[in-house]
N, C-alpha and C positions, 0 to 999 in steps of 0.2 A: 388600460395601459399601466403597468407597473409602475411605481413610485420612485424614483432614485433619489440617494440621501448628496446630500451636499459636498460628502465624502468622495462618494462614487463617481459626482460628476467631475468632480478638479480632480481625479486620479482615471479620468478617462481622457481630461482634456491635455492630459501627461502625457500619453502615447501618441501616435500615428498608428492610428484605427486599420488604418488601409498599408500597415506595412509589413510582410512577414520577419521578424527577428531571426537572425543567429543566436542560437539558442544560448550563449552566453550572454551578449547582447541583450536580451529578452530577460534575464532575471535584472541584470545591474537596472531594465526599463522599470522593470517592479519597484526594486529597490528605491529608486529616486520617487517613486509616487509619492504627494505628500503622506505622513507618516499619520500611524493610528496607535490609539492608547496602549496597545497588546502587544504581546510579539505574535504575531500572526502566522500560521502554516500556509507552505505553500506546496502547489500539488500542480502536477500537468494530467491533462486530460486527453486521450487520445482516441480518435475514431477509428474504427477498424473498419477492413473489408469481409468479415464473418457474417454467417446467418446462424445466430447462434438458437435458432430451432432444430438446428440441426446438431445430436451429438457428436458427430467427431467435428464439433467447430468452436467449442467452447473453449474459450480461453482464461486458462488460470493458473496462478503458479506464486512463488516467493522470488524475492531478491534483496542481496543486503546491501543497501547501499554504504556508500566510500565514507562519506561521513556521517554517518548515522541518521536519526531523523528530528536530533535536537528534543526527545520527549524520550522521560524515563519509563522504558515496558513494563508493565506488571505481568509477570509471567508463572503461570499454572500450569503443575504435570501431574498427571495421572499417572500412576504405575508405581510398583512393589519393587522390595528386593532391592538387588543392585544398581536398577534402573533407577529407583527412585532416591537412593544412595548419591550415582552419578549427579542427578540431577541438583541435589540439596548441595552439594561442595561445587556446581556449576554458576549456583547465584539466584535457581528460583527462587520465589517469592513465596510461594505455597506448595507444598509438594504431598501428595495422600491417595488414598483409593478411594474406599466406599465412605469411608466420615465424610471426605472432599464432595464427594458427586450427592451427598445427604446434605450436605451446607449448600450447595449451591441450586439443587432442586427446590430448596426453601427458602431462594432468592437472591442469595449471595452471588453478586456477577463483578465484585471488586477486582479486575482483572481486566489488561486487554488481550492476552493470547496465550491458548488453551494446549499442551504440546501432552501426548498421550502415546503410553508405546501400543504396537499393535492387539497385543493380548487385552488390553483396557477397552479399546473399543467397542465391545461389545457391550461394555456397561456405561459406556459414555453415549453409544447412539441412542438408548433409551432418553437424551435430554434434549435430543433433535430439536424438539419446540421450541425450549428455551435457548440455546447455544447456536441452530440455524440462523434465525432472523437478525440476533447479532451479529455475525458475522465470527463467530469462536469455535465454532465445529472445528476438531483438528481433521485435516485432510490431508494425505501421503503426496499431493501435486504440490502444497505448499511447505512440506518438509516438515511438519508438525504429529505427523506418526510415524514415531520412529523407535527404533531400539537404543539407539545412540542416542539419550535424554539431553546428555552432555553439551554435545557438540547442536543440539537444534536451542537450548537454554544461552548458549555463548549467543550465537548468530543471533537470537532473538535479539538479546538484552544489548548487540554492538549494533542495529539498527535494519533490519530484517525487516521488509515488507512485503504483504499482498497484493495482489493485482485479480480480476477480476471482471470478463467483460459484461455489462448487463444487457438486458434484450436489445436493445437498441448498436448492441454492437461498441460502447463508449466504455473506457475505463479512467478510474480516477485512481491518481496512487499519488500520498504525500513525498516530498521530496527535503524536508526538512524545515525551517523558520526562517524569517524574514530577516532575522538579527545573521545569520549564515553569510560572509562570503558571498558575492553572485559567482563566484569561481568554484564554490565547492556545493552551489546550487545547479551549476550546469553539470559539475561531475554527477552528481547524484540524479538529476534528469537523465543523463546518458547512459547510468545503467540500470536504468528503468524501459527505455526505447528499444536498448540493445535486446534486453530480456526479453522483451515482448516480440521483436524480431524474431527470436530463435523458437518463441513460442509459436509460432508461425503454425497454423495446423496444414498439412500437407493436403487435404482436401479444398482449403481455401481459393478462390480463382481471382484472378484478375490484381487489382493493386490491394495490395494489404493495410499498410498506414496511411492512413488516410489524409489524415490532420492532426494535431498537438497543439495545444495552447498552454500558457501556465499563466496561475494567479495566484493570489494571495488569499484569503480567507476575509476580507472586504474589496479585495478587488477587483476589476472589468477581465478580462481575460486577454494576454497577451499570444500571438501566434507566432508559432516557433517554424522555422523553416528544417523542415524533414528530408530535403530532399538531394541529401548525401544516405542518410540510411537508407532511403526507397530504394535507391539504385545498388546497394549494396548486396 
């Protein structure tokens, strides 16, 4: 049986285990847990009704959320010319071609998100190994190849997130810090839920959202009641 720290238990004995939140309700519950050294992220968790062995059931996509996600992106574009022009008066952080993808094959991963216009790709998939298992591959579902360097470098750096379901069908998407409003933690939950609604894959059967909870980054998992979007 797993160990729980002294933290976890007096921030579990803060909820009602057995009650589903209004997902307003449900961050202010976070919020009052007693408090921890950091400012801590928080992220909701949602189960889907996908078999994601199957390809048209994979769910993945971007969304920016309302108020950002409380952490500064470090953001890297691949691409020449104007594109990469666009991107440098946009606010990246890094902006280059072949120098870029020869620092970064030699280790360099100081970066959380990788934006690459289409023509780049073919020299970017060559780093599949190193940029897949992070999670930095740019992918055109998540708006990160693009020709528009510009406009995916704004969205990025005003607080732009991935979503991502894993085998199991469950996604995890940050929703911003603890130190946030619980009112501008439920907006940013909400359009995360909504997002994932319209990702809906058309092949899916039966109930889609399954479940949602949200927690904090030492805390028990709060459950959100979904069941205005279900119906929606």
């Amino acid at each position: 049986m797993r160990k729980r720290s002294k933290l976890y238990k007096a921030r579990l004995a803060a909820i009602d285990t057995q009650k589903t939140y209004p997902i307003a309700e449900g961050m202010s519950a976070i919020k009052k847990m007693p408090a921890c050294k950091f400012d801590e992220t928080v992220e909701i968790a949602c189960r889907l009704g996908v078999d994601t062995k199957q390809s048209d059931q994979v769910v993945r996509g971007a969304v920016s959320l309302p108020h950002g996600t409380g952490k500064s992106m470090r953001v890297v574009v691949i691409a020449s010319g104007d594109a990469a022009t666009a991107a440098q008066a946009a606010g990246a952080d890094h902006v280059g071609f072949e120098e870029l993808l020869e620092r970064i094959k030699g280790g360099w991963l100081d970066f959380d998100i990788m934006i690459a216009t289409p023509a780049a790709m073919q020299k970017v998939r060559t780093l599949g190994k190193v940029l897949g298992p992070r999670g930095l591959m740019p992918n055109p579902k998540t708006g990160t190849v693009t020709d528009d360097t510009a406009q995916a470098v704004k969205e990025a750096k005003a607080g732009r997130v991935e979503y991502r379901a894993d085998k199991g069908g469950c996604v995890h998407v940050p929703v911003g810090k603890l130190s946030f409003p619980a009112e501008k933690l439920a907006d940013n939950a909400m359009a995360v839920l909504h997002a994932l609604m319209r990702a809906r894959p058309a092949t899916a059967k039966g109930v889609y959202l399954l479940s949602a909870t949200a927690s904090s980054t030492m805390s028990p998992g709060v459950r959100l009641d979904i069941r205005e979007l279900v119906k929606a």
